[in-house]
Backbone bond lengths (Angstrom), bond angles and torsions (degrees), N, CA, C in turn:
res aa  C-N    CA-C-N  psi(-1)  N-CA   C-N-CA  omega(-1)  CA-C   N-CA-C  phi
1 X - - - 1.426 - - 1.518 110.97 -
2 X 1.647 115.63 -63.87 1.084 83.16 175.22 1.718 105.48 -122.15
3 X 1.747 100.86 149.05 1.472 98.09 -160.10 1.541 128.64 -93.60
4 X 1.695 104.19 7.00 1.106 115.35 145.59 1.558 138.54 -83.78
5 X 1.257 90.28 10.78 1.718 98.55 -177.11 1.853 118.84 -49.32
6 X 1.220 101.17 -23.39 1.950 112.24 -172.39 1.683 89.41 -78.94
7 X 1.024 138.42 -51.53 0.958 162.43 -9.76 2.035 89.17 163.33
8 X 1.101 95.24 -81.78 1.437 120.47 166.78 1.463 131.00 -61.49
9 X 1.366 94.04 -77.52 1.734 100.66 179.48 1.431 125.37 -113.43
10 X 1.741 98.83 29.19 1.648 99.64 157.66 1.626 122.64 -132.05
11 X 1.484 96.93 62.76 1.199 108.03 -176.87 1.617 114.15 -44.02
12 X 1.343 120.94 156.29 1.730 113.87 170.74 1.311 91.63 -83.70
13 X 1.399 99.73 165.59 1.829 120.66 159.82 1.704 117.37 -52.45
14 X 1.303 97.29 -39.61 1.712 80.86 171.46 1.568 125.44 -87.23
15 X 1.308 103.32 -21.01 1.772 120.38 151.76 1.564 103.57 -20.69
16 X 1.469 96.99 -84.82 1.488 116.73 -170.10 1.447 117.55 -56.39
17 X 1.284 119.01 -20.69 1.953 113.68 -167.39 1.682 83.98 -93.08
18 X 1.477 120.10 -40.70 1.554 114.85 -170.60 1.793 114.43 -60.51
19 X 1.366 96.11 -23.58 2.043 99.18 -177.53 0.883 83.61 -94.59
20 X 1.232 149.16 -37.03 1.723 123.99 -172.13 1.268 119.97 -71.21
21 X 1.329 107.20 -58.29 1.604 104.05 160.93 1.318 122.32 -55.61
22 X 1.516 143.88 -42.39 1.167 118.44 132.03 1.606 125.93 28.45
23 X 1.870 81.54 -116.04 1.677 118.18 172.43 1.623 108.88 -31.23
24 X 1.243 105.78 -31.86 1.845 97.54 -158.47 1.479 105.67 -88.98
25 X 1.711 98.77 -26.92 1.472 104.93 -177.00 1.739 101.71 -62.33
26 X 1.953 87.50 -69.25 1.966 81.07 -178.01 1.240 151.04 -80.23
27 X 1.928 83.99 23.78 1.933 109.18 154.98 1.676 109.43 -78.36
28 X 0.639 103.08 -30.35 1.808 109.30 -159.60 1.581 90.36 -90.04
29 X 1.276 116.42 -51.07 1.695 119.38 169.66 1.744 110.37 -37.30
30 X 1.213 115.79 -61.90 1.432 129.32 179.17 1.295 96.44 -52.68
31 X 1.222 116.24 -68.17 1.626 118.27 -160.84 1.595 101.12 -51.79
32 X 1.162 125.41 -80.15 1.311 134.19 159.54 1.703 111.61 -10.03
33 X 0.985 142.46 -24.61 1.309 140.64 -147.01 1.781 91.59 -143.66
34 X 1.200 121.45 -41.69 1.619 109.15 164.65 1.721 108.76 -69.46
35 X 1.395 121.56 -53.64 1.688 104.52 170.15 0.994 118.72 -53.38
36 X 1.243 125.93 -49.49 2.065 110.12 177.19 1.337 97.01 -77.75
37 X 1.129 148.14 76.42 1.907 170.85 124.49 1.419 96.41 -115.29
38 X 1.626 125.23 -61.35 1.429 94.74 -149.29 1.879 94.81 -83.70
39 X 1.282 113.45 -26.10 1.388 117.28 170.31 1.783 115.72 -29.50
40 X 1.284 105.74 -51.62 1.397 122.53 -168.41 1.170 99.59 -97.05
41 X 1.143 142.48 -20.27 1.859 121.26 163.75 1.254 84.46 -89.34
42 X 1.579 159.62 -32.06 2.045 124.12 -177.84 1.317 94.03 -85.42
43 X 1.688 140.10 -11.31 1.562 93.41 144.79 1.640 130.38 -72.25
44 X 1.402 103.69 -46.81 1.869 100.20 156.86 1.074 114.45 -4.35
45 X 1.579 104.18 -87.77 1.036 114.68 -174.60 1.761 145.21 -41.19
46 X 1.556 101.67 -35.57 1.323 117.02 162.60 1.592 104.59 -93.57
47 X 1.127 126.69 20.51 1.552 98.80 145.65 1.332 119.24 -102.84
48 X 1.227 118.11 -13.78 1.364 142.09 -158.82 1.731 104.82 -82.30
49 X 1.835 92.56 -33.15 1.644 93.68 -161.93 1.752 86.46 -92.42
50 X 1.993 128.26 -19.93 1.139 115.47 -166.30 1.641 106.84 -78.69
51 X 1.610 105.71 -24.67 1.841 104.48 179.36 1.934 87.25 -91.07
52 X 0.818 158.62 -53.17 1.132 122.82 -169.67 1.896 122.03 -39.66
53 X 1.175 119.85 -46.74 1.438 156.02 -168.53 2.054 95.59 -64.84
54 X 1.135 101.71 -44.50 1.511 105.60 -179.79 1.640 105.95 -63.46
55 X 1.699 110.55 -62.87 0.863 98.81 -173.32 1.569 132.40 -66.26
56 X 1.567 101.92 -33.81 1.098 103.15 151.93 1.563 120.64 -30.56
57 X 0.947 147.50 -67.00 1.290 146.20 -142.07 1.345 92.07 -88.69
58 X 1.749 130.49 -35.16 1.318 109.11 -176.73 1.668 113.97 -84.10
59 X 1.431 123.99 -23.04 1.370 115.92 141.07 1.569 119.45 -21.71
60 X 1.315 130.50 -69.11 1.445 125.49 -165.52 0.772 91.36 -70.38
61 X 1.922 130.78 -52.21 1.998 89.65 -174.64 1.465 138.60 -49.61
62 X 1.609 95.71 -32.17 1.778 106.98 -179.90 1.510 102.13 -58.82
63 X 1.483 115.32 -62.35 1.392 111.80 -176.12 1.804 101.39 -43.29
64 X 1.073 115.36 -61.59 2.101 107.07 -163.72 1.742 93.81 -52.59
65 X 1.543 124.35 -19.75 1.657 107.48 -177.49 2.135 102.87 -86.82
66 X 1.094 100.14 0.91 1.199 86.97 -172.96 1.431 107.94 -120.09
67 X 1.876 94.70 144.12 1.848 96.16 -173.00 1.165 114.27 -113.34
68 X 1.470 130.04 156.24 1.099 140.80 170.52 1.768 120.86 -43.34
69 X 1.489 112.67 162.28 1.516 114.06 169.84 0.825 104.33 -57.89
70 X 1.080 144.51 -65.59 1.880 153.35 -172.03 1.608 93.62 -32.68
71 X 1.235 104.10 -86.48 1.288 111.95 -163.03 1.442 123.17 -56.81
72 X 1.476 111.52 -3.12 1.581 123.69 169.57 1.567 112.22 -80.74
73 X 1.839 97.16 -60.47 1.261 94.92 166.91 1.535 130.14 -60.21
74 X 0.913 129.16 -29.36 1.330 127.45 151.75 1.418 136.76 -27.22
75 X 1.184 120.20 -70.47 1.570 135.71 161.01 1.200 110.51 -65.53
76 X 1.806 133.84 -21.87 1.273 120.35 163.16 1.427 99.53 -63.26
77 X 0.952 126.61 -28.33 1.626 106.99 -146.24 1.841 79.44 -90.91
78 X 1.215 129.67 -57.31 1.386 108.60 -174.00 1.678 121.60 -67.55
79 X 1.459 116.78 8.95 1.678 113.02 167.77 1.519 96.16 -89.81
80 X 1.370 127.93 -28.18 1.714 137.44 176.63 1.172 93.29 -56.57
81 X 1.704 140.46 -73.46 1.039 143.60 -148.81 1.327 111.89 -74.37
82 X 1.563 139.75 -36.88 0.992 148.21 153.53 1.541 115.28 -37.45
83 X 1.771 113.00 -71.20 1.288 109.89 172.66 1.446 118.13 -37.48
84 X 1.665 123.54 -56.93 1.221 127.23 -175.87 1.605 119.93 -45.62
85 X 1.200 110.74 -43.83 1.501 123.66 177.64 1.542 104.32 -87.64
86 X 1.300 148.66 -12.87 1.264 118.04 144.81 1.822 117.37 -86.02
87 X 1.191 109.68 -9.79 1.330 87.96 168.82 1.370 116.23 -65.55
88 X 1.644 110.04 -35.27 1.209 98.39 -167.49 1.742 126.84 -79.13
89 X 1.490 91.60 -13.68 1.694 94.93 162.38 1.189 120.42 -76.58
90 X 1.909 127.09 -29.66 0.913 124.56 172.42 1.947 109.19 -69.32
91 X 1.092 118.11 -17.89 1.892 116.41 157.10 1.184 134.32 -63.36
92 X 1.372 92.19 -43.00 1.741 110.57 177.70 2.177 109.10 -74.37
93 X 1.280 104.87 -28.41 1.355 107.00 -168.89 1.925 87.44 -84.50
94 X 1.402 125.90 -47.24 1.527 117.27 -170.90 1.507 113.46 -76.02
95 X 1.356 93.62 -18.20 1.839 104.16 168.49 1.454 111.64 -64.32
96 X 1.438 129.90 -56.59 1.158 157.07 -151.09 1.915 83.37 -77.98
97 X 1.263 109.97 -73.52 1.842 116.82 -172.90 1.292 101.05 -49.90
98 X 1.635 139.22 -34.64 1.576 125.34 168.28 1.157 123.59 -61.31
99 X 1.597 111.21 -41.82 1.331 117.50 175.44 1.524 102.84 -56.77
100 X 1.359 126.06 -72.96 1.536 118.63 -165.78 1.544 116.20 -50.21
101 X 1.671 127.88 -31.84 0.864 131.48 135.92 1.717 129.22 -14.65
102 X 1.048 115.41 -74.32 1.298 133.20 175.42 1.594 100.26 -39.28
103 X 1.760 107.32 -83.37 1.251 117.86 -178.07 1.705 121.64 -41.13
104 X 1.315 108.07 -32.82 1.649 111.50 178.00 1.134 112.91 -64.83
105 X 1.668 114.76 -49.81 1.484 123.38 -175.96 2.034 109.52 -58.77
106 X 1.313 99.48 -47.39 1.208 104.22 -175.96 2.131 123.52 -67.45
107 X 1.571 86.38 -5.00 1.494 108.46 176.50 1.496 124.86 -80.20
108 X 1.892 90.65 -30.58 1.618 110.46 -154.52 1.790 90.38 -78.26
């Protein structure tokens, strides 16, 4: 019936040791070649997780340099209050120098 039957399923003995060895080689080939993959993505991977981790950390420093609204508005309002009170000494002192002005001229 069928006339490849010799053909098929009566391999010789050296048939069979040559596909096996074969097979065993380009099992071990695969295997060999999937561990150095996962080898090389967990180094990937740990470089990936060591620069994530950096920046991370330089994030929190920026965040500890940076201040809240509160605390902005705050110190604005006392660099406002400062300015206001030296202007006004600096008014009172050019006020004061016109007046003596005045009086000198009116002396001479």
């Amino acid at each position: 019936m069928n006339r490849y039957k010799d053909k098929d399923t009566n391999f010789g003995h050296q048939e069979g040791i040559a596909l096996k060895d074969y097979f065993d080689t380009r099992i071990t080939e695969l295997e060999t070649a999937l561990r150095d993959k996962f080898v090389a993505q967990d180094k990937a991977l740990d470089l990936a997780t060591n620069q994530l981790e950096k920046r991370l950390e330089l994030l929190n420093e920026l965040r500890g340099n940076v201040i809240t609204k509160t605390e902005y508005d705050a110190r604005h309002y006392l660099l406002e209050t400062k300015i206001e009170a030296l202007q006004k000494i600096m008014n009172i002192g050019i006020g004061g120098l016109l007046v003596i002005e005045i009086i000198l001229r009116f002396i001479k």
